[in-house]
Backbone bond lengths (Angstrom), bond angles and torsions (degrees), N, CA, C in turn:
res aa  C-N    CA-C-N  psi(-1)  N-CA   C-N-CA  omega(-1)  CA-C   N-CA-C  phi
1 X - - - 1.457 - - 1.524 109.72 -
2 X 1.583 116.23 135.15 1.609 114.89 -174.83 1.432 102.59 -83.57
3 X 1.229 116.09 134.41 1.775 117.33 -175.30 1.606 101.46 -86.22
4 X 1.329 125.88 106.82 1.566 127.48 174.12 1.289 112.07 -41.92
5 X 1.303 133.41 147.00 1.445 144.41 161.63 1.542 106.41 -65.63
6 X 1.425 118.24 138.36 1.231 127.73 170.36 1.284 110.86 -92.54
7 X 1.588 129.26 155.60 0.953 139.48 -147.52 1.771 87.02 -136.56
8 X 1.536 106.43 114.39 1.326 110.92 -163.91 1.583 111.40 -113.97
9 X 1.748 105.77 11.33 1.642 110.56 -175.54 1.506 102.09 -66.44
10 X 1.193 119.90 131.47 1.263 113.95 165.15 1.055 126.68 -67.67
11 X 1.424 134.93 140.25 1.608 141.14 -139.73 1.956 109.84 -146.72
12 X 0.737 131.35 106.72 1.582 121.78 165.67 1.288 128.11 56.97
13 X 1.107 169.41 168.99 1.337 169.36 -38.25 1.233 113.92 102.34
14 X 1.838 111.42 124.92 1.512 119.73 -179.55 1.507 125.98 -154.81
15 X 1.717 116.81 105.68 1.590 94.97 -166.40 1.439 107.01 -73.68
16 X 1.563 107.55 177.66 1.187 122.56 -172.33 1.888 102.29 -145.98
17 X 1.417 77.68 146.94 1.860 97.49 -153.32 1.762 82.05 -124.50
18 X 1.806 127.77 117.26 1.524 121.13 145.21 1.264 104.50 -76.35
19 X 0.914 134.77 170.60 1.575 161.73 -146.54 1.461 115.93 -176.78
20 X 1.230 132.94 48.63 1.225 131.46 168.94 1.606 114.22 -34.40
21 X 1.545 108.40 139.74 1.590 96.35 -177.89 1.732 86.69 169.02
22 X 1.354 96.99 162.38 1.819 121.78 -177.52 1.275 99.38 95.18
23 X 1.605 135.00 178.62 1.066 150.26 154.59 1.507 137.68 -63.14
24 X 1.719 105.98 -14.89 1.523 100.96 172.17 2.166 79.98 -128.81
25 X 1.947 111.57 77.60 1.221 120.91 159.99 1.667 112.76 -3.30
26 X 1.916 92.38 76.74 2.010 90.29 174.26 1.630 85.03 -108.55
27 X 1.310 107.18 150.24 1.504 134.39 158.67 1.582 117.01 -59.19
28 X 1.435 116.26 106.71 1.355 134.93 175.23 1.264 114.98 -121.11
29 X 1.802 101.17 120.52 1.475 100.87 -150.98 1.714 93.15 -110.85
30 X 1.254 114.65 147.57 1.598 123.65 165.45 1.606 101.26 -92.65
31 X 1.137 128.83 115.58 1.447 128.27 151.45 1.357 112.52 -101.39
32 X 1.168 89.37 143.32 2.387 96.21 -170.33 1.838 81.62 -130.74
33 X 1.170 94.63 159.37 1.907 125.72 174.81 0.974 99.51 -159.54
34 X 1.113 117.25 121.83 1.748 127.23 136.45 1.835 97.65 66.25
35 X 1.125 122.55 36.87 1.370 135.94 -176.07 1.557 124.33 67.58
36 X 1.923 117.55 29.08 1.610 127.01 175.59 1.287 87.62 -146.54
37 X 1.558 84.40 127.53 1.642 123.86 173.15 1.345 106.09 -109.95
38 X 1.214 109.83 126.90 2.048 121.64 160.99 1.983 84.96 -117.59
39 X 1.275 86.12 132.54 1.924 119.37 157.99 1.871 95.33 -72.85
40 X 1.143 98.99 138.90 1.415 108.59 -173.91 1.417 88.74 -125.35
41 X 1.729 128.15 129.20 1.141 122.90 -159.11 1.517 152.07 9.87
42 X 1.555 100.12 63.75 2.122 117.64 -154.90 1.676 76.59 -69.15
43 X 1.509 119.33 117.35 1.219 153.91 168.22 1.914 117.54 -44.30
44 X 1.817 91.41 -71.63 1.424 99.82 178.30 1.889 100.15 -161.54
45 X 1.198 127.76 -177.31 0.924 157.89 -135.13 1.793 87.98 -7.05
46 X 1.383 134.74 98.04 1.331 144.83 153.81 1.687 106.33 -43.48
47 X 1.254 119.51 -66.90 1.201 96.21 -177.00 1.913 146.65 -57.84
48 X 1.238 96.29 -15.70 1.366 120.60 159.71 1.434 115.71 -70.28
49 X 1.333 121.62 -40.21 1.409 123.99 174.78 1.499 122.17 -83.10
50 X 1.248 125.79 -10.36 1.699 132.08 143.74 1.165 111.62 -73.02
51 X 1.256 127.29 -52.15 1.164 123.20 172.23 1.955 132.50 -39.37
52 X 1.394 93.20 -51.82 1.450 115.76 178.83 2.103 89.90 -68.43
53 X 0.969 116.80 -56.29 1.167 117.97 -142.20 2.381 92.76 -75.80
54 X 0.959 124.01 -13.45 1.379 151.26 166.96 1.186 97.14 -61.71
55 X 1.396 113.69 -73.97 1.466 117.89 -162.32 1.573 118.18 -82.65
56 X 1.355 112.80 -4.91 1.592 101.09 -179.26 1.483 95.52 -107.17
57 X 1.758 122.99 -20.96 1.129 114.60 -176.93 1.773 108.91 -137.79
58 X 1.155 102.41 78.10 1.353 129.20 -166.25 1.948 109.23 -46.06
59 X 1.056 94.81 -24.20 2.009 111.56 -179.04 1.367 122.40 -72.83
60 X 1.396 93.13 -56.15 1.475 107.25 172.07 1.627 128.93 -78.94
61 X 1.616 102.37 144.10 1.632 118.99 -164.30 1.225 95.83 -104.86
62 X 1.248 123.36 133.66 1.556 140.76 177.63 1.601 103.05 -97.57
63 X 1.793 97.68 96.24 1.485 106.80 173.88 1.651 121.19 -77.55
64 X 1.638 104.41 -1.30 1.690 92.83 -179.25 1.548 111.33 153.90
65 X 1.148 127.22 -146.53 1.049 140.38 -179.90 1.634 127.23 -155.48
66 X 1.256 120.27 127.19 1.050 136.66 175.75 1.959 126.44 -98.03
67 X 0.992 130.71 93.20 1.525 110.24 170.81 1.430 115.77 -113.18
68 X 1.436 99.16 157.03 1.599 135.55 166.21 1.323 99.37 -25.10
69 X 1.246 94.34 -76.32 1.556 106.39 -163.36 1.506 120.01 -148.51
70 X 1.325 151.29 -170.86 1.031 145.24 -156.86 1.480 117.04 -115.04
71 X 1.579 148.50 8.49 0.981 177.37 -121.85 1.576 95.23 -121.79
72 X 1.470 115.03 144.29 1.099 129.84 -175.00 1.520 118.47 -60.78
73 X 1.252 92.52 -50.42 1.884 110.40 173.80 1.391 124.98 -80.68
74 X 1.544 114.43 22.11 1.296 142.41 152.72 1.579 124.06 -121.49
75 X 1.128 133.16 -21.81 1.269 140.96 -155.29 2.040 105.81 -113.30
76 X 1.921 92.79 -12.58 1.846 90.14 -152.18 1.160 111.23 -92.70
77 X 1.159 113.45 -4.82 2.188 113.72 145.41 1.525 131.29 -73.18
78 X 1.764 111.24 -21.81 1.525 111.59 171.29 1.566 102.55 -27.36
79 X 1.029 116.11 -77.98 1.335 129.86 -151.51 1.546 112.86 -43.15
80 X 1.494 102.59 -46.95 1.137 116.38 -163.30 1.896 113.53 -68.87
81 X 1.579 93.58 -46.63 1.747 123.25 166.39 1.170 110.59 -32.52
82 X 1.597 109.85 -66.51 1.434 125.70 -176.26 1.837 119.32 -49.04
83 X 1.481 109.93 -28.78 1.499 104.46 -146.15 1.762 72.64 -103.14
84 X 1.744 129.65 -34.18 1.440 105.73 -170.92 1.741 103.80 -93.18
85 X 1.223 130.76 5.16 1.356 127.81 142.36 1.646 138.86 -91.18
86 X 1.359 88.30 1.06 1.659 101.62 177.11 1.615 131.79 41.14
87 X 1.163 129.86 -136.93 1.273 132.61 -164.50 2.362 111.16 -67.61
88 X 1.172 80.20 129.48 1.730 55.92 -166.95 1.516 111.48 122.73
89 X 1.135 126.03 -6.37 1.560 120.51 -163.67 1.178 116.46 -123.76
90 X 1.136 131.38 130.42 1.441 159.13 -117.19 1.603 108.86 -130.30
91 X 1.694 99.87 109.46 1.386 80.77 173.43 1.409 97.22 -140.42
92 X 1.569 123.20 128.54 1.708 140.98 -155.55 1.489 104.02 -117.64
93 X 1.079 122.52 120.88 2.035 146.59 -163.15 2.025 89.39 -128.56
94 X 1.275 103.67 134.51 1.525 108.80 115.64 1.361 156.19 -33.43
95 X 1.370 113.14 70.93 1.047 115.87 -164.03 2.020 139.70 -11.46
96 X 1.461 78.72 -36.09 1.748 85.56 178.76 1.522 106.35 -100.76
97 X 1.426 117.13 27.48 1.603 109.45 -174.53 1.680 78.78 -126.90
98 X 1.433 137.00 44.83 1.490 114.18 170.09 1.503 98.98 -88.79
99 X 1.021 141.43 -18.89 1.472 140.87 -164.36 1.168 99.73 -81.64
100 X 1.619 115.56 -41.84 1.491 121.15 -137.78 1.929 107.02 -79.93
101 X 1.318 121.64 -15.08 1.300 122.41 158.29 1.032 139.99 -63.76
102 X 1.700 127.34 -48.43 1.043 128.68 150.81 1.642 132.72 -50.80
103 X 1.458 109.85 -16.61 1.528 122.69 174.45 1.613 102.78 -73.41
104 X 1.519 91.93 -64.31 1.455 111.31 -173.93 1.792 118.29 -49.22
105 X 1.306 109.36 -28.23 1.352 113.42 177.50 1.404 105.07 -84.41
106 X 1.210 129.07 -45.20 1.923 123.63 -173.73 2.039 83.00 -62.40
107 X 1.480 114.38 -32.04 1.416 96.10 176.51 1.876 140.95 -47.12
108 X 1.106 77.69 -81.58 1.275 94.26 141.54 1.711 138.26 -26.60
109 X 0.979 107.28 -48.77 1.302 115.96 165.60 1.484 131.62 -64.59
110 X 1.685 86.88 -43.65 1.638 93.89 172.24 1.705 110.19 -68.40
111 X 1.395 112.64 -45.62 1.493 123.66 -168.49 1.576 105.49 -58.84
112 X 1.436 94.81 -67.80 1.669 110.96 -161.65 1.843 115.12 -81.59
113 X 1.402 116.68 -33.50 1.200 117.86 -162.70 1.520 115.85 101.41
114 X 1.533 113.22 -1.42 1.274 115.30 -148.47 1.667 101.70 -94.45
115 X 1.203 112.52 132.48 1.679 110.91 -175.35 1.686 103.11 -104.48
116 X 1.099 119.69 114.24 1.485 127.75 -173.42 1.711 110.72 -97.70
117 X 1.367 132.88 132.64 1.369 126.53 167.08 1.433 105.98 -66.44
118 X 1.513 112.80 146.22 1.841 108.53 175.70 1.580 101.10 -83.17
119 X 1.562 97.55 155.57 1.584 82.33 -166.73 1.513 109.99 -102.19
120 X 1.443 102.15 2.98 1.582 100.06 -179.74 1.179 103.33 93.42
121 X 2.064 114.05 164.85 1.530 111.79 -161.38 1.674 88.91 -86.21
122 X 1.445 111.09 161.23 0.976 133.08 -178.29 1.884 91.32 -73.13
123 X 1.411 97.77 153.97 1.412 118.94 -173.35 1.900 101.74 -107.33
124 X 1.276 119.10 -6.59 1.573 126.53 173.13 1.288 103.01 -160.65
125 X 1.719 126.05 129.06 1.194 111.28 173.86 1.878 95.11 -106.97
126 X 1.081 109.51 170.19 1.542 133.37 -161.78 1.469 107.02 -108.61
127 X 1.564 124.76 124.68 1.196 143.90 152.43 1.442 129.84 -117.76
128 X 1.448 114.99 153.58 1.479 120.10 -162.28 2.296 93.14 -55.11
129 X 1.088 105.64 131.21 1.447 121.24 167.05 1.116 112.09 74.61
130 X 1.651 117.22 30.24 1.687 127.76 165.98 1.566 102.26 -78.74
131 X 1.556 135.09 157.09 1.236 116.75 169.17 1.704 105.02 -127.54
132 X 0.928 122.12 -176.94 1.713 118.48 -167.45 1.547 79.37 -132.48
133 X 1.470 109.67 170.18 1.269 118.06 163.56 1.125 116.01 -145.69
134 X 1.477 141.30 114.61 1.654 163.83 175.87 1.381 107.34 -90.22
135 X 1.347 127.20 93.74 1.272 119.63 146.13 1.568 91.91 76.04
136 X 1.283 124.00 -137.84 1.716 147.66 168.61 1.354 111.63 -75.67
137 X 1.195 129.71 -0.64 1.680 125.71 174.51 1.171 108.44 -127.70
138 X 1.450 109.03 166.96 1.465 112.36 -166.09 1.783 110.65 -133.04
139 X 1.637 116.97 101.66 1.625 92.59 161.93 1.561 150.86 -67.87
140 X 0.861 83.66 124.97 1.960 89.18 -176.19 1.396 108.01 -88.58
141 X 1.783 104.86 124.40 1.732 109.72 -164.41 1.589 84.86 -102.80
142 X 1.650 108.86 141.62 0.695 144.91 -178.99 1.986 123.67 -112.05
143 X 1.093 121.32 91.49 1.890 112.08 -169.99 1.302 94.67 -68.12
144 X 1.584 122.91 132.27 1.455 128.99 170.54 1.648 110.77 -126.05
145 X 1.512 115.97 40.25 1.271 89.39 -173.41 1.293 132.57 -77.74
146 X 1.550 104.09 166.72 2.133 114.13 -173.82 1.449 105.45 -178.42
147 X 1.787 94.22 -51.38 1.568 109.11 -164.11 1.552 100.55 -81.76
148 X 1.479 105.95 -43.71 1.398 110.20 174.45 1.554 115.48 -143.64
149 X 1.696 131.40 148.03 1.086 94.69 -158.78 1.487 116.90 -81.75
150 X 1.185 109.32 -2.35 1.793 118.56 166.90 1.332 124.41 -81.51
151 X 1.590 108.90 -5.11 1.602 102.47 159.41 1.538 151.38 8.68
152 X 1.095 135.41 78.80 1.645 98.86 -173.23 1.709 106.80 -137.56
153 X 1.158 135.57 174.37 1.257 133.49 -178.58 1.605 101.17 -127.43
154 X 1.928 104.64 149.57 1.817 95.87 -155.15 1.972 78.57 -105.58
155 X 0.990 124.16 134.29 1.256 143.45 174.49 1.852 125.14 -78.29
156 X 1.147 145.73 86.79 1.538 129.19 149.57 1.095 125.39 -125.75
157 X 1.283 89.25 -174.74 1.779 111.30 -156.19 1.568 101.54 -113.91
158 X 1.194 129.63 99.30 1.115 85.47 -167.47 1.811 97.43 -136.24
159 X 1.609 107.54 166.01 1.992 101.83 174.03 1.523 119.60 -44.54
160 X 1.502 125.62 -14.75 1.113 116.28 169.14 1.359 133.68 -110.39
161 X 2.057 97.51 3.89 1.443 96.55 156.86 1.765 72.38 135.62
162 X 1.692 96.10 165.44 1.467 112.76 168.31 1.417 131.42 -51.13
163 X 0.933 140.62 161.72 1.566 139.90 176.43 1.597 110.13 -179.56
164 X 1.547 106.73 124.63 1.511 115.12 171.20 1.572 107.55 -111.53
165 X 1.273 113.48 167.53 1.227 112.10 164.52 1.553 88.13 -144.23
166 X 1.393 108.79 125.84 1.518 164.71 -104.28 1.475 110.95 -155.38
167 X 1.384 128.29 -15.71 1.327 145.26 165.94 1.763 97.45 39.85
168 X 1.232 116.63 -120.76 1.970 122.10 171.50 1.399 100.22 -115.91
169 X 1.530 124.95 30.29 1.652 96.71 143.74 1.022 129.10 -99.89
170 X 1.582 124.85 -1.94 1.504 111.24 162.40 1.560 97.42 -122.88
171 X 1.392 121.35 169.70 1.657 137.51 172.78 1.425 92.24 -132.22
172 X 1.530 115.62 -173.53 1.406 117.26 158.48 1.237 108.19 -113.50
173 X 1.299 97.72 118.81 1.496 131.20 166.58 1.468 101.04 108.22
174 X 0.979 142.61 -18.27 1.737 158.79 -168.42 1.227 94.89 -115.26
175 X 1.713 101.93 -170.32 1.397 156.35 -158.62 1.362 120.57 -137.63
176 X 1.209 133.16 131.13 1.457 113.65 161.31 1.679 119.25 -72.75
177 X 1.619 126.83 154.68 1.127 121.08 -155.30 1.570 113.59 -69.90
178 X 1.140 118.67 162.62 1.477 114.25 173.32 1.610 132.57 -120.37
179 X 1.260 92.75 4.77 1.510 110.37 176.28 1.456 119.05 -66.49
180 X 1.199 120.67 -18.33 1.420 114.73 -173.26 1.533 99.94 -90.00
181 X 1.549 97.93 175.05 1.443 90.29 -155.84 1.596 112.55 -79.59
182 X 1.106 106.42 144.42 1.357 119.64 177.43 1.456 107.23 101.07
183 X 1.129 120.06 16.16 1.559 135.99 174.32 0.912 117.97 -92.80
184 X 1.576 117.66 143.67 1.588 126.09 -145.98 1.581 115.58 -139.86
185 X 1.000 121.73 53.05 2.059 107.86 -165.46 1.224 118.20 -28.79
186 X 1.382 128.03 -49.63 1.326 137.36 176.22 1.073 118.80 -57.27
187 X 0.991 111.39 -44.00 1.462 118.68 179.63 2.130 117.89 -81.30
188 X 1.285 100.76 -20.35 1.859 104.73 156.04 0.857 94.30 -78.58
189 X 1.179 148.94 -83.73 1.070 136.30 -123.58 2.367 102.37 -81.85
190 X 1.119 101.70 -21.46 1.932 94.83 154.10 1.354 106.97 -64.20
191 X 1.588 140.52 -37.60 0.894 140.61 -179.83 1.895 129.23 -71.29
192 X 1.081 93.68 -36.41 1.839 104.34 140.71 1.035 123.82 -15.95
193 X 1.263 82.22 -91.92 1.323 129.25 -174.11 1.969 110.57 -46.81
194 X 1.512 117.50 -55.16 0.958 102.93 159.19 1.328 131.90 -82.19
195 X 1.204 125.77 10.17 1.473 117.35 167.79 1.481 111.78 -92.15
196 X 1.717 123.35 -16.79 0.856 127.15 165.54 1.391 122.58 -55.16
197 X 1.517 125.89 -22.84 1.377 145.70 -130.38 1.921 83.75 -133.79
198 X 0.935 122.58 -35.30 1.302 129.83 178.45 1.407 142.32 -78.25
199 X 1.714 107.66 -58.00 1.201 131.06 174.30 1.339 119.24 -104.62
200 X 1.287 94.54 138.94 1.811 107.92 -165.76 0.915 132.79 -65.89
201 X 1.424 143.57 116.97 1.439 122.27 -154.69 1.883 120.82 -47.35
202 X 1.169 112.30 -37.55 2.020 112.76 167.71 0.989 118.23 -39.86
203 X 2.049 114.32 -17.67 1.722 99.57 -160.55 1.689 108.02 -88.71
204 X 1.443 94.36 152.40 1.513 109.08 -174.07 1.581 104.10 -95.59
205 X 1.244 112.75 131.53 1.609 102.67 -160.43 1.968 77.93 -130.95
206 X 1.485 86.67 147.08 1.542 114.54 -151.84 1.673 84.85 -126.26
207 X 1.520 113.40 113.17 1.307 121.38 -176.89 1.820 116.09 -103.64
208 X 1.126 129.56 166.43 1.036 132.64 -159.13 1.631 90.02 -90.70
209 X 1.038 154.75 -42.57 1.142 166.19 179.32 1.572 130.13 -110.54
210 X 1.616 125.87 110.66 1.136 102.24 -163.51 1.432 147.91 72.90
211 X 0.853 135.70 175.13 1.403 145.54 -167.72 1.506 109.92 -34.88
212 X 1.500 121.22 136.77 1.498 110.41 149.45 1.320 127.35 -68.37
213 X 1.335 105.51 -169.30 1.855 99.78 162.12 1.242 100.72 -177.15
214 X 1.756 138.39 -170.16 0.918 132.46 142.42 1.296 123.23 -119.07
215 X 1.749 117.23 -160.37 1.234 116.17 -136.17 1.915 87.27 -99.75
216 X 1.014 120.96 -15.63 1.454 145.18 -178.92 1.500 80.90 -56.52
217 X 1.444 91.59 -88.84 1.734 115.31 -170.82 1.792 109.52 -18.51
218 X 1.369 94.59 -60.14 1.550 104.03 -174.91 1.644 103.03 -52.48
219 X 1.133 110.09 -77.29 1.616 118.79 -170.19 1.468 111.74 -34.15
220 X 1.421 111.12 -42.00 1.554 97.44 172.14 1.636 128.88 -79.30
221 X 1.673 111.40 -7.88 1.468 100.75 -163.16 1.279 98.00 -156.85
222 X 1.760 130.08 19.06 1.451 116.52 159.96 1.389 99.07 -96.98
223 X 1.142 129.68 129.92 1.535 136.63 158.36 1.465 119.87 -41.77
224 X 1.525 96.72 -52.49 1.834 102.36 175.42 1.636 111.06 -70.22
225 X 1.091 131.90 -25.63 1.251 112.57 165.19 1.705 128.39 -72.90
226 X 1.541 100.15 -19.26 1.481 102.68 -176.91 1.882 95.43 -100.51
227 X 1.203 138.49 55.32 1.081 165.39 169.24 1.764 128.41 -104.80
């Protein structure tokens, strides 16, 4: 697969809201531009998270949803998003992770107890050097698979500096796990490896779990990236 060139001009201005939420606490981020918000992996109860995201930022229109990857504890607000934004709403997968939700949720279920809403077919699926567009900034999709094989990380450039969102293929100092099904070690750890090769050391990479960090950070003190 040819790895697209990133486009590192800096572009527009966009805050960013985590939203901790679901039952195994994944990071669901609101990004707004220029008055359009996409939910970047809305976790679980969606309708609470339009809701919240309405009321603290009364301007901005919630065009949809974007995820990482296809995993239950990323995917289990689609549903919810969709029905309190209605006609019009956007929800963007990795192309090779369309299977991987519906697996991942009977998963889940068996493991955790955890009952996930399906989130429905994606309305755009995602390939390496597709770009999204928010307001004045632009995401750059990134394929990362390991964790899942539809993986991907959303890429910009932006006036206040770099920023990825990193879903569970990177942590700081770690990896996200690879044991579940459709998990790949070899294959994160190529994915490392190319984000190492990619993203600039300034960028602030926004993880699905836990802590941020950056790409600096990583290079000096995750083991699996210097691999």
């Amino acid at each position: 697969m040819v790895t697209a060139a990133l486009d590192l001009t800096p572009r527009g201005m966009a805050s960013i809201e985590a939203l901790v939420n679901g039952p195994i606490q994944t990071n669901s981020y609101a990004v707004i531009s220029s008055g359009e918000c996409l939910i970047i992996d809305p976790a679980w109860e969606g309708e609470r998270l339009v809701e919240h995201i309405y009321a603290k930022h009364p301007d901005a229109h919630v065009l949809g949803a974007v995820c990482t990857h296809g995993h239950a504890d990323h995917v289990g607000g689609v549903a919810g998003a969709r029905a309190a934004v209605g006609k019009g709403f956007l929800y963007e997968l990795g192309a090779k992770d369309v299977l991987v939700s519906r697996e991942n949720i009977e998963e889940q279920r068996a493991m955790w107890g955890i009952d996930t809403p399906d989130p429905g077919e994606p309305t755009r699926l995602l390939a390496e050097g597709d770009t999204i567009e928010l307001g004045d900034i632009c995401l750059q999709v990134i394929e990362t698979p390991g964790h899942t094989p539809g993986g991907i990380v959303l890429f910009a450039a932006t006036e206040q500096g770099s920023i990825a969102f990193v879903g569970d293929t990177l942590f700081p100092g770690s990896h996200g796990r690879t044991d579940l099904a459709g998990g790949d070690e070899a294959a994160i750890l190529r994915s490392l490896s190319k984000l190492a090769r990619l993203l600039p050391p300034d960028t602030v990479c926004l993880t699905g779990h836990g802590d941020s960090t950056t790409m600096a950070r990583e290079l000096m003190q995750n083991p699996f990236m210097q691999m």
